[in-house]
Backbone as a printed PyTorch tensor [residue, N CA C, xyz], in Angstrom:
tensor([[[224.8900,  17.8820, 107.3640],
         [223.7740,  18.7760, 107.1700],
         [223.7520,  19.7960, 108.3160]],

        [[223.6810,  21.2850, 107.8700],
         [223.6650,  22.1230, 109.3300],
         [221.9810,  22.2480, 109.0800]],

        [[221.6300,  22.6710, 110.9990],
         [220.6320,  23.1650, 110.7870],
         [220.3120,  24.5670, 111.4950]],

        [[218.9640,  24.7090, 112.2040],
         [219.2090,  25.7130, 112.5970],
         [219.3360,  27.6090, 111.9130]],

        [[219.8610,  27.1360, 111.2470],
         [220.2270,  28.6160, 110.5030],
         [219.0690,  29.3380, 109.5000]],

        [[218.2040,  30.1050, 109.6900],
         [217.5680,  30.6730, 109.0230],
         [217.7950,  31.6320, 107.6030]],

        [[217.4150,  31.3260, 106.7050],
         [218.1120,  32.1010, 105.7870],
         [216.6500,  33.2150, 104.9120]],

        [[217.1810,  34.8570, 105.3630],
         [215.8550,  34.9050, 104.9200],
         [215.4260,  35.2190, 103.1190]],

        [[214.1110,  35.1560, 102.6400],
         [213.7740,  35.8710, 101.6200],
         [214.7230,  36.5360, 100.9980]],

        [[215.3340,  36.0320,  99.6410],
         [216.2410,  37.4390,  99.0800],
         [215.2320,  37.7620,  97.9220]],

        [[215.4640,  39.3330,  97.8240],
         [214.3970,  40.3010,  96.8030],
         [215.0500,  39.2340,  95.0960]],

        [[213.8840,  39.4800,  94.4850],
         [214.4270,  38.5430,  92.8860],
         [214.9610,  39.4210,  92.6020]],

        [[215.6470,  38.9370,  91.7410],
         [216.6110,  39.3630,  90.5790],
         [216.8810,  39.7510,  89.6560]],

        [[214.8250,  40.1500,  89.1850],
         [214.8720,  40.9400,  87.9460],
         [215.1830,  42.7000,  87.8560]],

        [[215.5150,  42.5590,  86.6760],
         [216.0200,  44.3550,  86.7530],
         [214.9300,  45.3670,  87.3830]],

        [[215.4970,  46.4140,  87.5130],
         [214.6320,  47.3610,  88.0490],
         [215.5150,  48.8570,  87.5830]],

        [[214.6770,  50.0330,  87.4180],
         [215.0870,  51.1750,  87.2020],
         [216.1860,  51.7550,  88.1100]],

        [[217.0270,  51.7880,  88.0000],
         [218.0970,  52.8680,  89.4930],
         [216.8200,  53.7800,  90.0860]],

        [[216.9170,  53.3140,  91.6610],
         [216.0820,  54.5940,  92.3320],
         [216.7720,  55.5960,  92.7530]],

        [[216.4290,  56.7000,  92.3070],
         [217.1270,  58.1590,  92.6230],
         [216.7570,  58.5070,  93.5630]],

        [[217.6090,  59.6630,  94.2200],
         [217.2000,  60.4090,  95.5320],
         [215.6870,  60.7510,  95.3890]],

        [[215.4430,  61.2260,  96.5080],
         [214.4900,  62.2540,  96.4520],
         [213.8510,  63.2750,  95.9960]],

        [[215.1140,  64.0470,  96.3190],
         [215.4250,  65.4180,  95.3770],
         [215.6080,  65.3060,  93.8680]],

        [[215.6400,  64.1720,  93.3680],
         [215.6180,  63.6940,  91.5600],
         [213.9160,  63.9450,  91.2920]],

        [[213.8410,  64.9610,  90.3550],
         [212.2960,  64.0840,  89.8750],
         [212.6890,  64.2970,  88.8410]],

        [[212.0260,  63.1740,  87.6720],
         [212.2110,  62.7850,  86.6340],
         [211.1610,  64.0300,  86.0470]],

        [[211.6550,  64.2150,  84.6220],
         [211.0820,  65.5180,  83.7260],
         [210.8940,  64.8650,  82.9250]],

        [[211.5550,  64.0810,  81.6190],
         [211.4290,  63.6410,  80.6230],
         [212.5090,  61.9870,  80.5940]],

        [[211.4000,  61.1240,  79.8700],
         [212.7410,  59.9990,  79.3920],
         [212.6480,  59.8180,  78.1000]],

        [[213.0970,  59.1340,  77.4240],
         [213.6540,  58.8120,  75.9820],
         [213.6830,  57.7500,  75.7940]],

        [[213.1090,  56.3930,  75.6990],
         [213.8810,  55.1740,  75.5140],
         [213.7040,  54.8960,  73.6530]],

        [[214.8160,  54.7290,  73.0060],
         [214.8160,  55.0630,  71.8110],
         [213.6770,  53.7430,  70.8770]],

        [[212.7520,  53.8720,  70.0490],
         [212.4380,  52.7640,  69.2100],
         [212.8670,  53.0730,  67.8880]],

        [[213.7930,  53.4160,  67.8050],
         [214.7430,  53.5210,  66.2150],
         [216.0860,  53.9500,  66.5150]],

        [[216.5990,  53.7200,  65.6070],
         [218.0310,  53.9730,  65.6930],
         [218.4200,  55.7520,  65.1160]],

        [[218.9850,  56.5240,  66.0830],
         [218.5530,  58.0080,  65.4170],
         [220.5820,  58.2110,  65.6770]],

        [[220.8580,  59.6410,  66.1200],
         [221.7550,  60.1510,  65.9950],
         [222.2700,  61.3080,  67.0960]],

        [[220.7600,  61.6070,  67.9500],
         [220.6560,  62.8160,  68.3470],
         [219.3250,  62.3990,  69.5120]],

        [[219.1850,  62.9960,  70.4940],
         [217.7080,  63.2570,  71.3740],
         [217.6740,  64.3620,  71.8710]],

        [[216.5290,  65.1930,  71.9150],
         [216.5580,  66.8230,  72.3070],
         [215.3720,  66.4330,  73.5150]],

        [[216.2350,  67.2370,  74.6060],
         [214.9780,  67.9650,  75.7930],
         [214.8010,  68.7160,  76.1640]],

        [[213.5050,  69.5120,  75.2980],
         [213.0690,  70.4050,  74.9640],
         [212.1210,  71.4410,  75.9540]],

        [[211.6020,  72.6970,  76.3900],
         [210.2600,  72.9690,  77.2630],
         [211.0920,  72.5770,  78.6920]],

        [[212.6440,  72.6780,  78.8600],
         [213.0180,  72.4400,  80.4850],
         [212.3100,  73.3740,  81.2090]],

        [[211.5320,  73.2600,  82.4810],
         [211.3050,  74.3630,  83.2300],
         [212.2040,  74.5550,  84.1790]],

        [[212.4610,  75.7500,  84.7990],
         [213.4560,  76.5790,  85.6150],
         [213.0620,  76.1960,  86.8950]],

        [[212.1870,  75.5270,  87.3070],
         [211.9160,  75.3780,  88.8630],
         [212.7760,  74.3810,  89.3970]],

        [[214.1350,  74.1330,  88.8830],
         [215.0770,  72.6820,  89.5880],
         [215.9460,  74.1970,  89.8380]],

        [[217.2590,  73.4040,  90.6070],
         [218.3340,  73.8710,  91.2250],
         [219.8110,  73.3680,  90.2920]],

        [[219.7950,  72.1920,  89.1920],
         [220.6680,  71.7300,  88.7770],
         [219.5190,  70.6120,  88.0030]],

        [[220.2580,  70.0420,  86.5810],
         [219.9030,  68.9930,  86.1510],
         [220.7080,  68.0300,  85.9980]],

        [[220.0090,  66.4350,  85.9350],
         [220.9760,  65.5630,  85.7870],
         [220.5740,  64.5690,  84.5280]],

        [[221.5550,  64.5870,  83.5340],
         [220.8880,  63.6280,  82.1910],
         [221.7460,  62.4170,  82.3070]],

        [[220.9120,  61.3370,  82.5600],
         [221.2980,  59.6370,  82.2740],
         [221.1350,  59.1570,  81.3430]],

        [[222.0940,  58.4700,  80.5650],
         [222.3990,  57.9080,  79.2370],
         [222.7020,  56.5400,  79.6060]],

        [[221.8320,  55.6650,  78.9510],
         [222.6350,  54.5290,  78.9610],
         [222.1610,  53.4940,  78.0080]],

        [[222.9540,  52.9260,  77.0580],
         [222.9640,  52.1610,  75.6790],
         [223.7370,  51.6390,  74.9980]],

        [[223.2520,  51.5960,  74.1350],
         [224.6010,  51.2470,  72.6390],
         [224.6500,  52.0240,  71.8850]],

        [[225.6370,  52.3480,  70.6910],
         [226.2620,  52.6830,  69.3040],
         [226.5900,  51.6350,  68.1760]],

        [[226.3770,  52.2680,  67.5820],
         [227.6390,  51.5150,  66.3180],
         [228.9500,  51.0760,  66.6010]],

        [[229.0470,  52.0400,  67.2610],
         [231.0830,  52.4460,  67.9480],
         [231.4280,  53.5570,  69.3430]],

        [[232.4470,  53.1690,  69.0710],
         [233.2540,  53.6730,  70.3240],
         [233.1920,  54.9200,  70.0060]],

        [[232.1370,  55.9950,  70.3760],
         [232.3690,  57.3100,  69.9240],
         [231.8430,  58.3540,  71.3270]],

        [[232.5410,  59.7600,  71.3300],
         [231.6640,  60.4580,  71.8110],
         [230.5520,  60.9880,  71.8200]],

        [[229.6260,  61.2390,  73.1890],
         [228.1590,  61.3780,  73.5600],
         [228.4580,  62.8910,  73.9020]],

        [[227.6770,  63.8540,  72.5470],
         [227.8830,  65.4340,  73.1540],
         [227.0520,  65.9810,  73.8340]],

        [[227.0660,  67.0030,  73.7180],
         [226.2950,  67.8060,  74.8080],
         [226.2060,  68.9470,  74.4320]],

        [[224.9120,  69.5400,  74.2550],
         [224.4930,  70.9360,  73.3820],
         [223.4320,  71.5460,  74.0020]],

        [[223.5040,  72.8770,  74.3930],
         [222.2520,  73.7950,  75.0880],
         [221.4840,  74.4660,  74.3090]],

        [[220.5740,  74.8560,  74.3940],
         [219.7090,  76.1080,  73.5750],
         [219.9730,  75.9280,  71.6630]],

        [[220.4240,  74.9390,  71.4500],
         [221.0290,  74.2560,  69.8040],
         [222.0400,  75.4450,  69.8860]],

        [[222.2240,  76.4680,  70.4330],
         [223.9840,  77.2190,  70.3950],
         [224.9810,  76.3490,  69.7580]],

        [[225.3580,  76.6520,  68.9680],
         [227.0150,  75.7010,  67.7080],
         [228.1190,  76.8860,  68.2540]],

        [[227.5230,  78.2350,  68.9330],
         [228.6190,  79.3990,  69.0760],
         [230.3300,  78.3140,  69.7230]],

        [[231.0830,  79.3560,  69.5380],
         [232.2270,  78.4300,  69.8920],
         [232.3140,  79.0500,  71.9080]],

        [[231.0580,  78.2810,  72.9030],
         [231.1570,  78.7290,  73.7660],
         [231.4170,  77.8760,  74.8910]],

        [[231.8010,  76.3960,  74.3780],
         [232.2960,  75.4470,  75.1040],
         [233.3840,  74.8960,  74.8390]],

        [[233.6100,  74.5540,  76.5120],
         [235.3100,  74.0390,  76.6560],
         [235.2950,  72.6860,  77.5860]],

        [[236.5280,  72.1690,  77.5350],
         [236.0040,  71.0920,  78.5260],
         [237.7260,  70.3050,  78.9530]],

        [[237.7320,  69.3110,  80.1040],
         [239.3360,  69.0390,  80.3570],
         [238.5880,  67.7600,  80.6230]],

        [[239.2210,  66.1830,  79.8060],
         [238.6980,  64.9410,  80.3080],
         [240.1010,  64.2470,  80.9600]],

        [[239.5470,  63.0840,  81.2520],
         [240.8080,  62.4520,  82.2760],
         [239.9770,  60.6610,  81.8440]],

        [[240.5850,  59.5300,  81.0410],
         [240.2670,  58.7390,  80.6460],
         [241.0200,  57.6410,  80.9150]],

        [[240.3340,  56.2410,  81.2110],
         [241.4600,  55.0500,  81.8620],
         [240.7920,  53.9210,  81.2410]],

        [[241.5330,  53.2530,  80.7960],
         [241.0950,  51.8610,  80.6570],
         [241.6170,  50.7880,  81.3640]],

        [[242.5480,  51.1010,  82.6600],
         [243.0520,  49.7110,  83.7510],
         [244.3490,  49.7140,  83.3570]],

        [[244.9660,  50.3490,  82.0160],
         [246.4080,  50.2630,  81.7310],
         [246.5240,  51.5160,  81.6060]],

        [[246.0260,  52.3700,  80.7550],
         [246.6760,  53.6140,  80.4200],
         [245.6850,  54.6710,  80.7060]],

        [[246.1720,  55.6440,  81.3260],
         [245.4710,  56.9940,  81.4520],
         [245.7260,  57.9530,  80.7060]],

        [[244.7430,  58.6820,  80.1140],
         [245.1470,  59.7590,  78.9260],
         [243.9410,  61.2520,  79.5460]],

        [[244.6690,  62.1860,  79.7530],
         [243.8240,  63.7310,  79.6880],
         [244.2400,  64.1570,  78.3920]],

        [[242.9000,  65.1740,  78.0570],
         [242.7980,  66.1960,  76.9960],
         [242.1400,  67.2140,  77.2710]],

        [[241.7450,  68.4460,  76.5910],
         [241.4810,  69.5670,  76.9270],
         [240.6830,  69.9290,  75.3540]],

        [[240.0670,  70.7730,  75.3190],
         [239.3600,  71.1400,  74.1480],
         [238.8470,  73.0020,  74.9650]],

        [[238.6170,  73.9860,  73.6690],
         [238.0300,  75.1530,  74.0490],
         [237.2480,  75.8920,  73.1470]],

        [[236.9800,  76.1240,  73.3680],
         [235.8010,  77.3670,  72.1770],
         [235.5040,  76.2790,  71.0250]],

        [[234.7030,  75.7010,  71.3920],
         [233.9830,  74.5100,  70.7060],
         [232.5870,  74.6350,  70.3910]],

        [[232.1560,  73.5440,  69.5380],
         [230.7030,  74.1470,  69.2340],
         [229.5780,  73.2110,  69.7890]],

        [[230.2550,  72.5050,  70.9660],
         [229.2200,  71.3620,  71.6850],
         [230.6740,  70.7160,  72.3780]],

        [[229.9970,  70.1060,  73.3560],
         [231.0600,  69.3780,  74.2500],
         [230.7080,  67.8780,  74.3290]],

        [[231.7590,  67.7740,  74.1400],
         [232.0530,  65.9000,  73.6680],
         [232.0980,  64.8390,  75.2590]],

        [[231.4810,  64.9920,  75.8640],
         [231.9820,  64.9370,  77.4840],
         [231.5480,  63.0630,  78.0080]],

        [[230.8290,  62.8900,  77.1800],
         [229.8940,  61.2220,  77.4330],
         [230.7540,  60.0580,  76.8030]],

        [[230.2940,  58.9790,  76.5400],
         [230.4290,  58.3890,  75.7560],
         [230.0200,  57.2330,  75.1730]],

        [[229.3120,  56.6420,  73.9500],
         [229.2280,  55.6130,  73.5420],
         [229.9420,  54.2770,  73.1270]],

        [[229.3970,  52.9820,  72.5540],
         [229.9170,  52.2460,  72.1160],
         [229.2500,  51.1980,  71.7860]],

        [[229.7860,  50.0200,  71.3290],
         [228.7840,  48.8940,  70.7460],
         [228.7500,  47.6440,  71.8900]],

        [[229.1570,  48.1310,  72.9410],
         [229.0460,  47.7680,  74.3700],
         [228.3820,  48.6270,  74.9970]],

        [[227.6550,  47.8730,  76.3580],
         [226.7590,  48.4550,  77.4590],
         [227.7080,  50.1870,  77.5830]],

        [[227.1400,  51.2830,  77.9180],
         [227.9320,  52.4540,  78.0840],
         [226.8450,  53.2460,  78.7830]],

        [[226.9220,  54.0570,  79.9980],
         [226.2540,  55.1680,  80.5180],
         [227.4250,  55.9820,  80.6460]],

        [[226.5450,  57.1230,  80.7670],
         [227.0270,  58.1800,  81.0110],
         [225.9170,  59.0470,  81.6200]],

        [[226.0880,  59.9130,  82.7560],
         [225.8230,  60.9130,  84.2100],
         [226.2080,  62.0160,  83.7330]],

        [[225.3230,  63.2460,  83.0640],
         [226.0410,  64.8510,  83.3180],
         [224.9530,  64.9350,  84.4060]],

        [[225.9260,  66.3440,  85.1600],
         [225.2980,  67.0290,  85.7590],
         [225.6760,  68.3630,  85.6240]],

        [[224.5000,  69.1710,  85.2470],
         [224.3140,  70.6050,  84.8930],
         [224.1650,  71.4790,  85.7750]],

        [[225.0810,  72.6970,  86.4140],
         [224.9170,  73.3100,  87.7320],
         [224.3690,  74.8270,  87.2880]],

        [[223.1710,  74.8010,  88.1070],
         [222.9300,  76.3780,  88.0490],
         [221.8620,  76.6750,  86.4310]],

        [[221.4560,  75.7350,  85.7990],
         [221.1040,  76.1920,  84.3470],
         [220.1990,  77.4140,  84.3920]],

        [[219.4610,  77.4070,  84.7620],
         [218.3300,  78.4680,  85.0870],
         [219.1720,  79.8220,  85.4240]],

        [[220.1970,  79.9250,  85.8660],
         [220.6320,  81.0010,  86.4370],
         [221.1130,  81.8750,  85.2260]],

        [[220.6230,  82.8660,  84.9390],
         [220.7450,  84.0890,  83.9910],
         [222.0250,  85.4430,  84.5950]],

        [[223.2330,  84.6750,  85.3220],
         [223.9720,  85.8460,  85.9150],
         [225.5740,  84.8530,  85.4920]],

        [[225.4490,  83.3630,  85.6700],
         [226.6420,  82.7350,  85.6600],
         [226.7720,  82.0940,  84.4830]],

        [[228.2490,  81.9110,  83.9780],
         [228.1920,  80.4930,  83.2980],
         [228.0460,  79.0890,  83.5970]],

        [[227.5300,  78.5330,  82.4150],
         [227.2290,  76.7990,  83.5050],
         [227.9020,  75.9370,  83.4430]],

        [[228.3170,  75.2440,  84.3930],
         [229.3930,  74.1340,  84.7760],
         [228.7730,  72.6310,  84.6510]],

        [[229.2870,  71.6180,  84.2880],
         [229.0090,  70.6620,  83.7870],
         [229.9650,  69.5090,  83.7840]],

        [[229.4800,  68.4440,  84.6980],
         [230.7300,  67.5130,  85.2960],
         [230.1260,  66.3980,  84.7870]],

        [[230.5360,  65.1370,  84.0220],
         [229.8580,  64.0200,  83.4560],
         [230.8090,  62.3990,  84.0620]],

        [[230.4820,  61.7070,  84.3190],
         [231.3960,  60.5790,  84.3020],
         [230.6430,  59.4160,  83.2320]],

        [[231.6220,  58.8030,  82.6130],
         [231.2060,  57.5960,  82.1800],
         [231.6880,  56.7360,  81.7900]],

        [[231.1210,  55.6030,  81.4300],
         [232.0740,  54.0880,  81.3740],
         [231.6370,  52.9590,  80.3850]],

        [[232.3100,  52.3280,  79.9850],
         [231.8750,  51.4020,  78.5360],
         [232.4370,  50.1570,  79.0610]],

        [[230.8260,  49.1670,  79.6640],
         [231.3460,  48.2450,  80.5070],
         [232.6620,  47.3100,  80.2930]],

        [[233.0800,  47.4850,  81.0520],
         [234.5720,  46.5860,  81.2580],
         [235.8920,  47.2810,  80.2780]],

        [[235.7910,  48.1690,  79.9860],
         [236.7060,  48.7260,  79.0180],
         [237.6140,  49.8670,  79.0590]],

        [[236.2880,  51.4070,  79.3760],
         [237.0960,  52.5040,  79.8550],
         [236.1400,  52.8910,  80.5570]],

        [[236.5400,  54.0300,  81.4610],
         [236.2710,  55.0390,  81.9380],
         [236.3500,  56.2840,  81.9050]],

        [[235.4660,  57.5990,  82.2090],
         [235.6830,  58.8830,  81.9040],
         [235.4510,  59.7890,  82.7290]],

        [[236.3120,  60.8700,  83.1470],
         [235.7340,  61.9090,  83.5000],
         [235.3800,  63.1120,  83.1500]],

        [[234.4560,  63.9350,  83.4900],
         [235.0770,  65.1300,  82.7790],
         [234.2930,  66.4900,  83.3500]],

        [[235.0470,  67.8600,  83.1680],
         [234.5990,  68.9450,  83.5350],
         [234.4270,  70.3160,  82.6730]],

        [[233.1430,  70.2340,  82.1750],
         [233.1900,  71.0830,  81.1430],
         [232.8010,  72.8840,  81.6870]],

        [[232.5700,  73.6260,  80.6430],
         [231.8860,  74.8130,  80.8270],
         [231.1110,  75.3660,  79.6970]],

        [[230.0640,  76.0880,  79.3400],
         [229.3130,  76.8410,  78.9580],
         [229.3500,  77.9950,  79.6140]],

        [[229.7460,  78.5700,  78.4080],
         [229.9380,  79.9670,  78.5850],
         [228.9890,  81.2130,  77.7780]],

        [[227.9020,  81.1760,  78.7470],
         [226.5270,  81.9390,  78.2880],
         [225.6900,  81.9050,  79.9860]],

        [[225.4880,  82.9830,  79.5350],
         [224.5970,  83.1170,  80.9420],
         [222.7140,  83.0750,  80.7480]],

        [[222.5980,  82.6460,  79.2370],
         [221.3230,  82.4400,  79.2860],
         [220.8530,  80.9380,  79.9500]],

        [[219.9290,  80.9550,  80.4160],
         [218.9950,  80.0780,  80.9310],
         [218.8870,  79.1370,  79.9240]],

        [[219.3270,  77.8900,  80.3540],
         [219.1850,  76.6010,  79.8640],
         [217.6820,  75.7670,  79.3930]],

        [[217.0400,  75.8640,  78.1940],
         [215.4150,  75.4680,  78.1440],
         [215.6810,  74.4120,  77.0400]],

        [[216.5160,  74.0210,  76.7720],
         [216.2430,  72.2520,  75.4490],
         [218.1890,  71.9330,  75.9800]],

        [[218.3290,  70.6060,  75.5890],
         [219.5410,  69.8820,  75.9490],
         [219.6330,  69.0440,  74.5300]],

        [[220.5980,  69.0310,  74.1040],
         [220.7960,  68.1190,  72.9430],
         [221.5840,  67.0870,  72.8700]],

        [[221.7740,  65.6690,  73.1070],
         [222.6100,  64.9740,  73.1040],
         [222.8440,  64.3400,  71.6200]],

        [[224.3610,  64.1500,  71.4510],
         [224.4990,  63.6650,  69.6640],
         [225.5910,  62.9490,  69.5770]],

        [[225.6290,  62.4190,  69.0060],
         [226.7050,  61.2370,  68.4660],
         [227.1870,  60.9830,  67.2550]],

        [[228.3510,  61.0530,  66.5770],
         [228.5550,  60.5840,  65.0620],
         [228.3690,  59.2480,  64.5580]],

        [[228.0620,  58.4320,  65.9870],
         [228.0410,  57.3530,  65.7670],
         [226.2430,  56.9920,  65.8460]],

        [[225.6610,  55.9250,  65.3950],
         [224.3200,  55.6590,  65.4390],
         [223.8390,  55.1100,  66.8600]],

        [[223.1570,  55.6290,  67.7490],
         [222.6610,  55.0310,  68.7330],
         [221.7660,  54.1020,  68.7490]],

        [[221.7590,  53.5630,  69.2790],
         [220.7780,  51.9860,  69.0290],
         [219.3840,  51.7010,  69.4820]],

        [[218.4640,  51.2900,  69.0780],
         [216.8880,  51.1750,  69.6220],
         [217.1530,  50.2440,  70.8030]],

        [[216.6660,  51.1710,  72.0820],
         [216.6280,  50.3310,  73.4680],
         [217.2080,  50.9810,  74.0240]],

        [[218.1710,  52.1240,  73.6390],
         [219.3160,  53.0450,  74.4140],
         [218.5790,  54.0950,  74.7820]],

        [[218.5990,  54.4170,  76.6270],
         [217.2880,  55.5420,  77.3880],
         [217.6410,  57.1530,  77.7450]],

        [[217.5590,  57.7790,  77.8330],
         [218.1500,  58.8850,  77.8760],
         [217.1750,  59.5130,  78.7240]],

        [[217.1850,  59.9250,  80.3860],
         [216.8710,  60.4310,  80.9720],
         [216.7830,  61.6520,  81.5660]],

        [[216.1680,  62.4500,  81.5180],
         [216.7570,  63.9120,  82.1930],
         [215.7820,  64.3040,  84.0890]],

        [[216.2780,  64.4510,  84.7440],
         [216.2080,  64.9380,  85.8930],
         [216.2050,  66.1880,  86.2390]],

        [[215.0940,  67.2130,  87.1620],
         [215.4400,  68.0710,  87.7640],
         [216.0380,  68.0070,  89.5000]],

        [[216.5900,  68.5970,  89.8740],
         [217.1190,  68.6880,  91.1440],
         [216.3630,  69.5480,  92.0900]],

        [[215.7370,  69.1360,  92.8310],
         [214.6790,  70.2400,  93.4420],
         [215.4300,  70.6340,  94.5290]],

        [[215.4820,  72.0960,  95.0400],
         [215.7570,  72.8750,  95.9480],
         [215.3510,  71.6340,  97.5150]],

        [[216.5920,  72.2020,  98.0970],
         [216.5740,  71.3970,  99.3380],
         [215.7630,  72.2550, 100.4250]]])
C-alpha cells in the first residue's frame, strides 16, 4: 500500500460544449430536431473580421458537406482538397462550380471547421479553408475560393445525403482584435 501521495479532484467526465477563444462569439446554432438536407444562416451581420461554421453529426452516408453564400448556384466557386484515410492519400481540384463541396459527412461521428476570411469585405474575393474528419476513418483538407466581392449575409450548408436529428451546426463571428 503507498501512502502519502495526494491525488487531487479530477473535473467529471460529462460532455461539455468546445470552449472557443475569446474572440469567437457565437451568432447562431442549429441543433437539428428532424432529419433535413440543408441549414441556412441567414441576417449575418458585418461587424466580425472572419467567420467560423462548426458542423458536427451524422448522415445517411459518406457524403459531401457544401458550402453556399448569398444562395449564388453562379459557377463562382473553386476549391483544391487533400484527403487521407492512414493508407492512402488522394488530392482533387474542382472550378467554376455552383457551391463548394469542402466538409464532410457520414453515418459515423463527422465534424467539420470552415473558416470564412474577410466576408464582409466588398473589394476581395473570399477565401475559405475547412478541415474535417469522420471519426476513425478519413480526414480532410481543403482550400476553397469565392469569387464575388459581395458581402457575405446567409451561409448554406447541404448535403445529398440526409443529415440526422442531433447533428449541430454552429456559426461564429470573429471579432476584431
Amino acid at each position: 500500500m503507498v501512502t502519502g501521495i495526494n491525488i487531487p479532484n479530477l473535473p467529471s467526465m460529462e460532455l461539455r460544449e468546445p470552449k472557443m477563444p475569446s474572440t469567437y462569439e457565437p451568432i447562431q446554432t442549429n441543433t437539428l430536431g428532424s432529419t433535413t438536407t440543408s441549414v441556412t444562416f441567414s441576417s449575418i451581420p458585418s461587424t466580425y473580421t472572419d467567420l467560423i461554421i462548426v458542423f458536427s453529426g451524422t448522415s445517411n452516408a459518406l457524403d459531401s458537406l457544401n458550402i453556399r453564400f448569398n444562395g449564388d448556384t453562379s459557377a463562382l466557386y473553386s476549391r483544391i482538397i487533400i484527403s487521407g484515410n492512414g493508407s492512402t492519400t488522394v488530392s482533387d481540384r474542382e472550378v467554376s462550380q455552383g457551391s463548394s463541396g469542402i466538409g464532410l459527412t457520414s453515418t459515423t461521428q463527422s465534424d467539420t471547421t470552415f473558416q470564412v476570411f474577410n466576408y464582409s469585405n466588398t473589394t476581395t474575393y473570399k477565401t475559405i479553408l475547412s478541415r474535417a474528419n469522420v471519426s476513425a476513418s478519413l480526414v480532410r483538407g481543403c482550400a476553397g475560393v469565392y469569387r464575388s466581392t459581395s458581402a457575405i449575409t446567409s451561409v448554406t450548408l447541404f448535403s445529398s445525403s440526409t443529415l440526422n436529428i442531433g447533428s449541430t451546426f454552429t456559426l461564429y463571428g470573429i471579432k476584431a482584435a
